[in-house]
C-alpha positions in Angstrom: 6.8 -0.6 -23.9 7.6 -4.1 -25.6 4.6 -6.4 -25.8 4.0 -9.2 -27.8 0.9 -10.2 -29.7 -1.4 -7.0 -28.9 -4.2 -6.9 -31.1 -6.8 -4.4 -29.6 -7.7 -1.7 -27.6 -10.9 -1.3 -25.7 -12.7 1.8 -23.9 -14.8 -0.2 -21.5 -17.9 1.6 -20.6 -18.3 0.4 -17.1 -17.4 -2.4 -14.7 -19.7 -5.0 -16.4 -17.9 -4.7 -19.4 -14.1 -4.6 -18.6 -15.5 -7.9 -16.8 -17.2 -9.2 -19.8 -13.8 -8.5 -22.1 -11.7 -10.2 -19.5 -13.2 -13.4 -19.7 -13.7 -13.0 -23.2 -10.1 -13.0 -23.8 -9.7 -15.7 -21.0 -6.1 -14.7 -19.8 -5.4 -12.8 -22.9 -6.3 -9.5 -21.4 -4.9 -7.1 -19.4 -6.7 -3.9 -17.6 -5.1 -0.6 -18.5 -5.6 2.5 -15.9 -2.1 3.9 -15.2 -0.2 1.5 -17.2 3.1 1.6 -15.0 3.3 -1.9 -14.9 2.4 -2.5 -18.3 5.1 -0.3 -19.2 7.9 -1.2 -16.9 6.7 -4.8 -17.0 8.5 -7.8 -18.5 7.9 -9.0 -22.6 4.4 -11.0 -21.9 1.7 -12.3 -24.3 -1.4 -9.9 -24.1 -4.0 -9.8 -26.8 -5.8 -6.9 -25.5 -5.6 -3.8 -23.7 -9.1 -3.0 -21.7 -8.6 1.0 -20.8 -10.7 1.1 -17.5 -9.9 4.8 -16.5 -13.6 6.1 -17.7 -15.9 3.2 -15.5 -16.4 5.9 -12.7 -13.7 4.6 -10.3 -11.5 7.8 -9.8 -12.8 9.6 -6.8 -11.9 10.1 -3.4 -13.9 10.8 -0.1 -15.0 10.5 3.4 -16.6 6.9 4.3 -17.7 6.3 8.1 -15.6 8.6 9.6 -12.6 7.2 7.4 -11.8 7.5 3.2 -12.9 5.9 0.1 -10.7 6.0 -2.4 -11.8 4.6 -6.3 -9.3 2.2 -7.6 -8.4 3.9 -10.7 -7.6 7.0 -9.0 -3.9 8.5 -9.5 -1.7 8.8 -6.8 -1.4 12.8 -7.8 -5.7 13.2 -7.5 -5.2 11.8 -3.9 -2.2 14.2 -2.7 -4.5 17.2 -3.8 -7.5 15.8 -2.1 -8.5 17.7 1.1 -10.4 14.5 2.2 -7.1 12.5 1.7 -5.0 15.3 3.1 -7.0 15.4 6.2 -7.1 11.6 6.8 -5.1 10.5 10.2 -3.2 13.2 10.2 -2.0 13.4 6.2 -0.2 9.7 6.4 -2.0 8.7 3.5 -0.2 11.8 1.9 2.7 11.2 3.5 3.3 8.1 2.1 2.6 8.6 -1.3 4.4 12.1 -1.4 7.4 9.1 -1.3 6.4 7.4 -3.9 8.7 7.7 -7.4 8.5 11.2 -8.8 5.8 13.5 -9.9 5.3 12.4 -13.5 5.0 8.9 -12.7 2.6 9.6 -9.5 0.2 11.7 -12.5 0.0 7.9 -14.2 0.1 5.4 -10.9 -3.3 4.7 -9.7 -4.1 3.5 -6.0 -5.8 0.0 -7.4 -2.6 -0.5 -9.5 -0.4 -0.3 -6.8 -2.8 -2.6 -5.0 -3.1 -5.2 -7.4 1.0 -5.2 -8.3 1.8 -4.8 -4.8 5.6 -5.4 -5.3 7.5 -6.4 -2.4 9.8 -3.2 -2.3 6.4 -1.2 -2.7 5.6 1.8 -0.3 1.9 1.3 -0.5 1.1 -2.0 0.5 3.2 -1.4 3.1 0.9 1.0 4.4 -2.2 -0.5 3.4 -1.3 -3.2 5.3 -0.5 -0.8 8.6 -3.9 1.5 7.9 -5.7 -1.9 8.0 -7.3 -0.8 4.6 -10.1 -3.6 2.9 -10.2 -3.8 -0.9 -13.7 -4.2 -2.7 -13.9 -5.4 -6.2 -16.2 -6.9 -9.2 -15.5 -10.9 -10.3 -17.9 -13.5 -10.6 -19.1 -11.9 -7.5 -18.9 -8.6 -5.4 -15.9 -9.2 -2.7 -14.4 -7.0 0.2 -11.4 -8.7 1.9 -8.3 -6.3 4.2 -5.3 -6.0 1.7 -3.8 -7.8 4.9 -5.7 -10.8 4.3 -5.7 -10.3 0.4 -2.0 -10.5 0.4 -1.6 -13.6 2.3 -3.3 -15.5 -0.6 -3.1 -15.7 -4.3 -4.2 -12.0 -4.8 -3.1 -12.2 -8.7 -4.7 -15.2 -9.7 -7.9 -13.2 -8.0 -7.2 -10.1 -10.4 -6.8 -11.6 -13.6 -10.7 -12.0 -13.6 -11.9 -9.1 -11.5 -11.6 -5.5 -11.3 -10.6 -3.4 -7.9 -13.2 -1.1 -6.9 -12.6 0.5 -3.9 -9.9 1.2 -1.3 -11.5 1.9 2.1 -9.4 3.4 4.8 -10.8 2.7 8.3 -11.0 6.3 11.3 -8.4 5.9 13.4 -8.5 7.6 17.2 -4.5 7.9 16.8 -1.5 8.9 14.4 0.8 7.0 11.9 4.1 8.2 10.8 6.0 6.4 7.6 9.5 5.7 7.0 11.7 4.6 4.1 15.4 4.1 2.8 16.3 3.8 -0.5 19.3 4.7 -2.2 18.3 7.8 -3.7 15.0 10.0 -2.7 12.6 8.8 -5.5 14.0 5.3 -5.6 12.0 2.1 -4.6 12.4 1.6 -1.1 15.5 -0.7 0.4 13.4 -0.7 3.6 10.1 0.9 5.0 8.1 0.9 7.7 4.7 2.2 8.7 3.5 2.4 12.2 0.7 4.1 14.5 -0.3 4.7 17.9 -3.4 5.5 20.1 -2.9 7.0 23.1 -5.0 6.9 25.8 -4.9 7.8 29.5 -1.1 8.6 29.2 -0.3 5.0 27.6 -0.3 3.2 24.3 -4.2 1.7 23.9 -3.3 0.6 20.3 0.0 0.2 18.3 0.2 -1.0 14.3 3.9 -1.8 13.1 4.3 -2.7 9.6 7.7 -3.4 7.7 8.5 -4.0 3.9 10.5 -4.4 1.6 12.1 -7.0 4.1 12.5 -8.1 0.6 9.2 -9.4 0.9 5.8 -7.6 1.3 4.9 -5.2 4.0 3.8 -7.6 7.1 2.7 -6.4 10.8 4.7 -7.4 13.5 2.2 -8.3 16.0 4.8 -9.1 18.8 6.5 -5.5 18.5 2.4 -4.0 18.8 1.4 -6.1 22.1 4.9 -4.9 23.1 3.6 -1.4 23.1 0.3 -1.8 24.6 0.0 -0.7 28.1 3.2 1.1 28.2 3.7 5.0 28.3 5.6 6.5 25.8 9.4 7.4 26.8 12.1 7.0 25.1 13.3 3.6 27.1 10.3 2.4 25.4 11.2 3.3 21.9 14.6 1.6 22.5 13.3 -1.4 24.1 11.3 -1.9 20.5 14.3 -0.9 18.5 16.3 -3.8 19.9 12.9 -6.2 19.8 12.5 -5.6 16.0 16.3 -6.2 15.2 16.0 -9.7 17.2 13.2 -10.7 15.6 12.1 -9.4 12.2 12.0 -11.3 9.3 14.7 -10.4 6.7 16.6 -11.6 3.6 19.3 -10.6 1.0 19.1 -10.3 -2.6 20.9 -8.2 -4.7 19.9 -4.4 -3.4 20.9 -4.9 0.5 21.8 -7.7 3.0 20.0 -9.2 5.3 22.3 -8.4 8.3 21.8 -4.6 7.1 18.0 -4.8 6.8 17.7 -6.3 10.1 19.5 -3.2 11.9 17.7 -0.7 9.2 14.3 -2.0 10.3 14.7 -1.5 14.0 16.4 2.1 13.1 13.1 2.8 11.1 10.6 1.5 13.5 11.9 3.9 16.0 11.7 6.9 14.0 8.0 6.2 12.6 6.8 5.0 16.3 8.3 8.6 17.6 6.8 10.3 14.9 3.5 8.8 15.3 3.5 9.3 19.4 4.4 13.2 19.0 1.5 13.3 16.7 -0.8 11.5 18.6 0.0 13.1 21.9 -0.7 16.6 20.1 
């Protein structure tokens, strides 16, 4: 860790405080929970560290027929969660089961991930596909879909509030996940999250979600209304493939190409769309 200018530690007691020491320190402060980022970040000025993890925001459960999960919850407390594990078939689980390596996951927290939300991320990517809405504490209680969240200035939101609550909506369906990288723990080249619904033997609902494009996770709402109304086959499946690599937004930088990432995306849309029909359809 190399930080400049730390001075103190607090323990906050609860939400109201790690609020009241944030604006105390008016930009000097920086919320600890997992402290990935603080770790791996970049040499920044931060006067104090504001350790959130005992405010009561690490739990996970079953909300309206969907999941509630506390934002400074570890990514390890949701894979052995039988609430999380159960959710729409385990994707939740699936995705995070992708996510770095096992000592790391026992530090990340769900509202960390959230609030970094880097563009090669695998969980905004599938926040954004499970249509999940963030609640948190500012000035003001707010609830907003990470969707929405992310097409805005999301940080400057965070440097003054707290993340409460992830809330995962019921869906009558199945999602699958996919990712590339260039080894199995490594931050994704590619992903993609998608789901179906399936209903009178065609698709009544479709979600397709790609990241790491370099850029955040996005939906491709084209690719879903070309799903809608069709019956599954594997025609189908191809017609999408080729859809996505015509259309997709992609870009270089220095990990992959955006020639590649345009054929990887519509290789990986295929695969999750499969995955999620042969779970719907059983």
């Amino acid at each position: 860790m190399h930080r400049t200018g730390i001075r103190r530690f607090h323990l906050a007691r609860d939400v109201e405080e790690a609020l009241s020491l944030l604006s105390a320190y008016g930009g000097g402060g920086a919320l600890l929970a997992g402290g990935v980022d603080l770790l791996r970040g970049p040499p920044g000025q931060v006067e104090g560290l504001i350790d959130i993890t005992g405010i009561g925001l690490s739990q996970v459960g079953e909300a309206r027929g969907g999941l509630a999960v506390g934002a400074t919850t570890t990514l390890t407390e949701i894979l052995k969660n039988p609430a999380a594990s159960a959710y729409v078939g385990g994707i939740l689980c699936e995705v995070l089961r992708q996510v770095a390596v096992p000592p790391l996951r026992n530090m990340a927290t769900l509202g960390g991930a959230l609030v970094s939300a880097h563009p090669w991320g695998d969980i905004p990517t599938a926040l954004v596909a499970l249509g999940a809405e963030v609640r948190w504490r500012g000035e003001r209680e707010g609830k907003a879909p990470a969707e929405e969240l992310y097409r805005g200035e999301f940080r400057g939101l965070f440097r003054s509030a707290v993340a409460t609550e992830i809330l995962f909506p019921p869906w009558n369906g199945a999602f699958a996940y996919e990712k590339t990288g260039r080894a199995r723990y490594d931050i994704a080249l590619l992903n993609s999250c998608c789901g179906v619904g399936i209903r009178d033997g065609v698709v009544a609902w479709a979600r397709v979600t790609v990241g790491a494009r370099p850029d955040r996770g996005e939906r491709l709402p084209w690719a879903e209304q070309a799903l809608v109304g069709q019956k599954p086959r594997e025609s189908l499946w191809g017609e999408i493939q080729d859809l996505v690599q015509g259309q997709v937004e992609v870009g270089d930088d220095r990990r992959a190409g955006a020639v590649w990432r345009r054929h990887t995306a519509g290789v990986l849309v295929r695969r999750a769309l499969v995955r999620a029909a042969e779970k719907a359809g059983r």
